[in-house]
C-alpha positions in Angstrom: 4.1 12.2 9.2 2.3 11.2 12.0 2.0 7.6 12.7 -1.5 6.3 13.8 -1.6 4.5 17.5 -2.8 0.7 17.0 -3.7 -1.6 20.2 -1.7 -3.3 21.2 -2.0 -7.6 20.0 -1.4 -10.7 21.5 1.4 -12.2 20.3 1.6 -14.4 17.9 2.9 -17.8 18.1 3.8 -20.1 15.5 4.2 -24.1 15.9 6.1 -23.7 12.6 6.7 -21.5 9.3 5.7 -22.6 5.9 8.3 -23.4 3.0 9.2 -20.0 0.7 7.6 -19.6 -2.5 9.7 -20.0 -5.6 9.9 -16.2 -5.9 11.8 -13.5 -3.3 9.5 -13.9 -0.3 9.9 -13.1 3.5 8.5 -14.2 6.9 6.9 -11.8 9.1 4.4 -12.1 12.6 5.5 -11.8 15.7 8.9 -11.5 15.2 11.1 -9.5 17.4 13.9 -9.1 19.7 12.6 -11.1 22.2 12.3 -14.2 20.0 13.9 -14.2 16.7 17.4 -16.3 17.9 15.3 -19.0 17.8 12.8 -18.1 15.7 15.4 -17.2 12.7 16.8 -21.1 13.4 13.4 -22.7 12.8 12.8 -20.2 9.6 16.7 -21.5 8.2 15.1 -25.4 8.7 12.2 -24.6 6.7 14.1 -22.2 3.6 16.9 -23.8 3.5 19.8 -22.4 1.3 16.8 -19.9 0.1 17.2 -16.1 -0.3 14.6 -14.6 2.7 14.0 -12.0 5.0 12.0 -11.2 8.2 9.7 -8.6 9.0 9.6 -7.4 12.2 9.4 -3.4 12.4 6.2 -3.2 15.2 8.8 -5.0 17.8 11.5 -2.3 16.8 9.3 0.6 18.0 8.6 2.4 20.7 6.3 5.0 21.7 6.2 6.9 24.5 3.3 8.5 26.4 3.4 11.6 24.4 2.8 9.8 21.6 6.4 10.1 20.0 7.4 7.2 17.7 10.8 6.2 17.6 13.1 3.2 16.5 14.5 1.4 19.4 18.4 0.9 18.2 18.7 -1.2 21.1 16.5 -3.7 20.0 17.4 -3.6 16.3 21.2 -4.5 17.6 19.7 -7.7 19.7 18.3 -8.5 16.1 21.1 -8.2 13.9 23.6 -9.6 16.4 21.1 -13.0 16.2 20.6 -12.6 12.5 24.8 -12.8 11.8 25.0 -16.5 12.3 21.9 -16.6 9.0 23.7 -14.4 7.0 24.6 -15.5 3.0 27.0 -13.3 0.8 24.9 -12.5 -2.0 25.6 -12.9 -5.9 27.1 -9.6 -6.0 29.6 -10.5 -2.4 30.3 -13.8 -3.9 
């Protein structure tokens, strides 16, 4: 499967996240390697002890001139590396 080429957008910058629904919800826009350490702190102020995750796939991907799409692991490791200190065990863990 071929994925389509978008242009590219200005980033998006948030002066602060809203509060999670009552139901499983997540936070995604402009979220990526280059900012989620701090990013993932000021999402933790506003959930609190809630259940979230973060979208952030478009920042995780490369493609090159060819047109190849590919994950960049290097970037997904800056993400989970600043994502450990947020982590919960979940019911099942607990």
């Amino acid at each position: 499967m071929k994925r389509r080429a978008w242009k590219a957008l200005p980033p998006i910058v948030r002066s602060e996240w809203p509060q999670p629904l009552p139901i499983p919800c997540g936070y995604a826009g402009g979220l990526g390697p280059d900012n989620i350490q701090q990013e993932l702190g000021r999402i933790a102020a506003v959930a609190g002890a809630r259940p979230i995750w973060v979208d952030m796939e478009g920042k995780l991907r490369r493609t090159e001139a060819s047109g190849a799409d590919w994950l960049d692991l290097a970037a997904c490791r800056i993400c989970l590396e600043a994502a450990q200190a947020y982590l919960q065990p979940t019911e099942m863990e607990a």
